[in-house]
C-alpha positions in Angstrom: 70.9 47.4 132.8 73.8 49.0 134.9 73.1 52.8 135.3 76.2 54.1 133.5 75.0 51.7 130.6 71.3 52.6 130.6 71.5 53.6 126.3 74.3 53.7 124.0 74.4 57.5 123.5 74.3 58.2 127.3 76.5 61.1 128.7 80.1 59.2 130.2 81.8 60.2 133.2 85.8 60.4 133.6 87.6 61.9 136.7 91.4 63.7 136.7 93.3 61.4 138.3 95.5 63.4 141.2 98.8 61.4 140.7 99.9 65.1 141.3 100.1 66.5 144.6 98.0 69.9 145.5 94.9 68.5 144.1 92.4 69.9 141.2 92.8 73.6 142.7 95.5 76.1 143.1 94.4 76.8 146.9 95.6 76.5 150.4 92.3 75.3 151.1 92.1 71.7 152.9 91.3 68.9 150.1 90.6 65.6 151.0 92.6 64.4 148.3 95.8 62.3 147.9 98.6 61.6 145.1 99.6 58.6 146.7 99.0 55.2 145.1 97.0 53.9 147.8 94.1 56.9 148.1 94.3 56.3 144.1 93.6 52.8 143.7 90.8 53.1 146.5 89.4 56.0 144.1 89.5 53.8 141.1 87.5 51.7 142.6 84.7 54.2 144.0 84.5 55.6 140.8 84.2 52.4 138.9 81.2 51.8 141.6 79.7 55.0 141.1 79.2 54.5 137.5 82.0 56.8 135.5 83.7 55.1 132.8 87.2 56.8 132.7 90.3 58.1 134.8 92.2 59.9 133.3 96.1 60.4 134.5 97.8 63.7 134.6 101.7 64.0 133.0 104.1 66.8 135.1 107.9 66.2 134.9 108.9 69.5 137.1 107.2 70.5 140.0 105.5 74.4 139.4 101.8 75.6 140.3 101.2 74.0 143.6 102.3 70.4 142.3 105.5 69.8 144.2 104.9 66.0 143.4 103.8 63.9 140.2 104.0 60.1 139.4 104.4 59.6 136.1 101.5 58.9 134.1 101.8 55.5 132.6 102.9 53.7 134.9 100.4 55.2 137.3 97.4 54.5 134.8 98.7 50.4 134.8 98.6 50.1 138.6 95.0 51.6 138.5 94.0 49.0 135.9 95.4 46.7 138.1 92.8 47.8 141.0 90.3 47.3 138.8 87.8 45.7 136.5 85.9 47.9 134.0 87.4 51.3 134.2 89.1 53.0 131.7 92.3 54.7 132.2 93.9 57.7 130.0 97.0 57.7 130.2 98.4 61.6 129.7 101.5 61.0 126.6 103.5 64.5 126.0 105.3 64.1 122.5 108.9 65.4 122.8 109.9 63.3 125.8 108.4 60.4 124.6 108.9 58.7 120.6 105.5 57.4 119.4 107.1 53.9 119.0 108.1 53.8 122.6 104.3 54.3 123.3 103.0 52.6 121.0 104.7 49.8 122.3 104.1 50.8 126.0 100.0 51.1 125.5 99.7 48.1 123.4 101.8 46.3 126.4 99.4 47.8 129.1 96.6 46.7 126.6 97.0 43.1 126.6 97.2 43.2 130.5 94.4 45.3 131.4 92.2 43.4 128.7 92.1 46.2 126.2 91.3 49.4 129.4 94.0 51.7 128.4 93.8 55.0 126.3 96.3 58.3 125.5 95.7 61.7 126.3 98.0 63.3 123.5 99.5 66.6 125.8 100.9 68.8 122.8 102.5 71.0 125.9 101.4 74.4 127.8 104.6 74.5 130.3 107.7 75.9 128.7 109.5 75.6 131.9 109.5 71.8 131.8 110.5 71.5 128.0 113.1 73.5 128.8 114.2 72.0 132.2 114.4 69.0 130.1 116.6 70.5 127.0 113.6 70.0 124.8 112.8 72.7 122.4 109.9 74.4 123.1 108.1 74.5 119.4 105.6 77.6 118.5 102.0 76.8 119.3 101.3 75.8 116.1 104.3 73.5 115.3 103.6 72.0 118.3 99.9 71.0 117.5 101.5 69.6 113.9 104.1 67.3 115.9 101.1 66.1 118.2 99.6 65.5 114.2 102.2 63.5 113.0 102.3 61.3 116.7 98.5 60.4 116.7 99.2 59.4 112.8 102.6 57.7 113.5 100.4 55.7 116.6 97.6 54.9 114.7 99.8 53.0 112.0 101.9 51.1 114.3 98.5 49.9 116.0 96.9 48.9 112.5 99.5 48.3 110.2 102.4 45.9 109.3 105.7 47.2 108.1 104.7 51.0 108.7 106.1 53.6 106.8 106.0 57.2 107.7 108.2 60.0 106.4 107.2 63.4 108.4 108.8 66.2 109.5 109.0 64.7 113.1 108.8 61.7 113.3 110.2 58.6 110.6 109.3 54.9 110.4 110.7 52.3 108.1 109.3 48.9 107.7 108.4 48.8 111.0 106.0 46.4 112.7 105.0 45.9 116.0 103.6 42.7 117.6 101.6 42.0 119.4 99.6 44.8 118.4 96.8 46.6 120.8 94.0 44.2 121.7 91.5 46.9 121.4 90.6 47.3 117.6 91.0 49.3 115.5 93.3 50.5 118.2 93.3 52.6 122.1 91.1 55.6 122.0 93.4 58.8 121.3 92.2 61.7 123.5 93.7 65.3 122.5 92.9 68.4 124.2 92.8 72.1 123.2 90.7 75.0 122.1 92.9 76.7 119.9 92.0 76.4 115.7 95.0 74.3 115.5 94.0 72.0 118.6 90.3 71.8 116.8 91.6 71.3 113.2 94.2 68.3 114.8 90.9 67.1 116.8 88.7 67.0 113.6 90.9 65.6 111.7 93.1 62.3 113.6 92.1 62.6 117.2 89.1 60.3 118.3 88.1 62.0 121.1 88.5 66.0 121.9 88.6 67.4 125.3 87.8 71.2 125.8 88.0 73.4 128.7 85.2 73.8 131.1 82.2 76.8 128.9 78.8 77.6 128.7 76.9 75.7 126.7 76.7 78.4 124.0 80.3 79.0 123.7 81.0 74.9 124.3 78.6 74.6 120.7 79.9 77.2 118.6 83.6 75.3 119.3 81.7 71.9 118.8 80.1 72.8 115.6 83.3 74.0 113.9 85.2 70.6 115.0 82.1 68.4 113.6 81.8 70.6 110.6 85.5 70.3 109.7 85.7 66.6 111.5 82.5 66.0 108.4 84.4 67.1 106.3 87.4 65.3 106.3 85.2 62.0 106.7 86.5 61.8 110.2 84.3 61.5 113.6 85.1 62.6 117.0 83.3 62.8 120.3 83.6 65.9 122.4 84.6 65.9 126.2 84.7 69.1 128.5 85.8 69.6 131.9 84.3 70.5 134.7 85.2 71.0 138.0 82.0 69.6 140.5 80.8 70.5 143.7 77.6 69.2 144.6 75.9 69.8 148.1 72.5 69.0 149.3 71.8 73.4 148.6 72.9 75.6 146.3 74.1 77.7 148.9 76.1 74.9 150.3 77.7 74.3 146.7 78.0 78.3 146.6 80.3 78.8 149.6 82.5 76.3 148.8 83.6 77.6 145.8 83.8 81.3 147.7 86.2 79.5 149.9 88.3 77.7 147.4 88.8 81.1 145.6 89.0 83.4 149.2 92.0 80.7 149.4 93.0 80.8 146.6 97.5 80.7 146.1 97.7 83.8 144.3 101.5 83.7 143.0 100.9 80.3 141.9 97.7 81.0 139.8 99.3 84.3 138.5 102.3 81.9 137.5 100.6 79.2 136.1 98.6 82.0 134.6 101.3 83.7 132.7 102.5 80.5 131.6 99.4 79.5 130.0 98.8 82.6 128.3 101.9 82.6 127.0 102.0 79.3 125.7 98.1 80.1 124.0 99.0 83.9 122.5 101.3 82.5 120.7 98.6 80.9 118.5 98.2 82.5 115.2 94.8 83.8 116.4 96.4 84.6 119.6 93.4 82.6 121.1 94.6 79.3 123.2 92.9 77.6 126.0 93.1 80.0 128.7 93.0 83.0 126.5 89.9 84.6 127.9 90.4 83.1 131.9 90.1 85.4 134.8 92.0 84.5 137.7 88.6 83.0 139.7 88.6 80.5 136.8 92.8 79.9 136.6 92.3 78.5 140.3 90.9 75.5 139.3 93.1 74.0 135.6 91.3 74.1 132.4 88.5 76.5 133.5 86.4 73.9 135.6 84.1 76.5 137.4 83.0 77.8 134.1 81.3 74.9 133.3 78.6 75.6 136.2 78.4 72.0 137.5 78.2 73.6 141.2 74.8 73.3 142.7 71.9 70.4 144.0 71.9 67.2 142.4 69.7 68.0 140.2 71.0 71.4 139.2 74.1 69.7 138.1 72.5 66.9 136.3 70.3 69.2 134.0 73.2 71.1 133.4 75.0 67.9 132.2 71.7 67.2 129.8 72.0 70.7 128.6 75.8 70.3 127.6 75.2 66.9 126.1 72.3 68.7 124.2 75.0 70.6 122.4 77.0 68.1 121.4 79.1 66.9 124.8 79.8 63.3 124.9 81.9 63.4 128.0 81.8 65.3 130.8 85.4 65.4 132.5 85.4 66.0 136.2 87.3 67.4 139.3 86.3 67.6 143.0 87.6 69.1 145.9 87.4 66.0 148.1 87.9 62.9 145.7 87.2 59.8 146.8 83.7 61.1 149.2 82.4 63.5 146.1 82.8 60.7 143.7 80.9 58.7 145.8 78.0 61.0 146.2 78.2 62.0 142.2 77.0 58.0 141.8 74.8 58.3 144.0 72.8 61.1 143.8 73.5 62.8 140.0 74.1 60.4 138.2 70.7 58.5 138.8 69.3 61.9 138.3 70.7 62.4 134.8 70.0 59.0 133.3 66.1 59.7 134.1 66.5 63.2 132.5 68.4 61.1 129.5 65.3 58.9 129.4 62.9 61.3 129.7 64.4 62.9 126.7 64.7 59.9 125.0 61.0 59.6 125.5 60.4 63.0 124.1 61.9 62.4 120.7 60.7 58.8 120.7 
């Protein structure tokens, strides 16, 4: 058996994919790391090698928060599928610049080609600035978690159904059918992100996957056990992904300094920027609670609180850490690296071995 395959319900692996420039952390410091197409495909491949299942593409239309640069994310996920054999690529949708049937068509395109390797990230929007940049109107937190509602449902009936009918509030369909429809059944995986109630109540009720920003374990499975209790009862399932940002060295002291450097490094205006704009877009929330709500600035430097999760350490610090946040109920663990392509590599090849014999030893235990 191939080590990323060893049991069904064994932890997966997905990477961000930097089709943005300034890599996974708001710093001057050096990274290794490349938007270009080329260093991509090459770290497609590395990961695909090193066991992770899934990439997963980023969506910026304006440049703000170190990323002068983006590619745009569809088309960026297809030429990775076309590097590759048996990866999985998320490709990052934002609903108000794209129509569900343009994506639906898209994805169910990029489906047939890649031999059914594509998913959606559904993006319900944090940056007002693009939106408005764009002429979009930027929707109150909630409103915008109900249009990313109606999207996933409007998606998931052009995949399954013939002559689809949908009469929401944002989005309408009459009759319509698509064809050829997806070649993975019953359609792409639908990825969603979020912590907000709204983001949770949208994940437990349409979304099949649900990514969270990087936790503890204990706050990671109070969130988890509201989604599966809610997800329960509306007869839905969904599987639970949190980022992380990694850096794994052969001490802990090693792993220690490096994150003292990013964050000694750290491009202050642009983490107080991206900042405000985050906690803007999350106070907003009824409960005034949205991703970032509770972020200090050390964990603003890296996106979606990826130091939090604590994956920074030995080998084998890191992969008992992933066993304990798959003990609460993490199916995925999403990650980020300084230096892409060379920390992937090392990831396969010295945690991930490490947490498959945890996996089995637990395994073992309840056995």
């Amino acid at each position: 058996m191939s080590q990323n395959h060893s049991h069904d319900d064994a932890v997966k692996f997905a990477y961000w994919v930097p089709n943005v420039s300034g890599g996974l952390v708001v710093s001057t410091i050096e990274q290794r790391t490349d938007w270009s197409l080329e260093y991509n495909q090459k770290l497609a491949l590395t990961a695909e090698k090193a066991g992770f299942e899934y990439a997963l593409s980023q969506i910026r239309f304006t440049a703000g928060y170190g990323a002068e640069y983006q590619h745009e994310s569809v088309s960026f996920s297809q030429a990775l599928l076309h590097a590759t054999t048996k990866l999985k690529v998320l490709a990052a949708i934002l609903p108000g610049p794209w129509h569900p049937a343009v994506v639906a068509k898209q994805i169910a395109t990029i489906d047939h080609i890649s031999n059914g390797r594509i998913g959606i990230n559904v993006v319900s929007g944090w940056f007002k600035g693009e939106f408005t940049a764009l002429g979009e109107p930027w929707l109150e937190h909630d409103e915008r978690y109900r249009r990313s509602h109606e999207f996933i449902q409007a998606l998931k009936g052009i995949w399954t159904q013939d002559n689809f009918t949908f009469k929401g509030d944002f989005y309408r369909f009459n009759n319509y059918t698509l064809s050829p429809k997806p070649v993975q059944k019953p359609h792409p995986e639908i990825f969603q992100g979020g912590s907000s109630r709204a983001a949770r109540d949208n994940a437990a009720s349409v979304s099949d996957w649900y990514f969270t920003n990087g936790n503890t374990p204990e706050n990671l499975k109070a969130q988890i056990d509201d989604i599966q209790t809610k997800a329960a009862k509306n007869n839905h399932k969904v599987r639970i992904g949190v980022n992380a940002f990694v850096i794994a060295r052969d001490t802990e002291e090693e792993a220690k300094a490096v994150l003292a450097d990013i964050i000694k490094h750290a491009h202050v205006e642009a983490v107080h920027a991206f900042g405000d704009a985050v906690k803007q877009a999350g106070k907003a929330s009824p409960e005034g609670e949205g991703n970032w709500a509770k972020s200090s600035f050390e964990d603003l430097v890296q996106y979606n609180d990826g130091f939090r999760t604590n994956l920074i350490g030995t080998p084998q610090q890191i992969a008992e850490r992933i066993v304990e946040l798959k003990s609460v109920g993490v199916d995925l663990v999403l990650t980020g690296f300084l230096h892409f392509i060379e920390e992937v590599e090392y990831f396969g090849k010295r945690v991930l071995p490490l947490v498959r014999e945890l996996e089995l030893k637990q395994q073992a235990k309840v056995a």
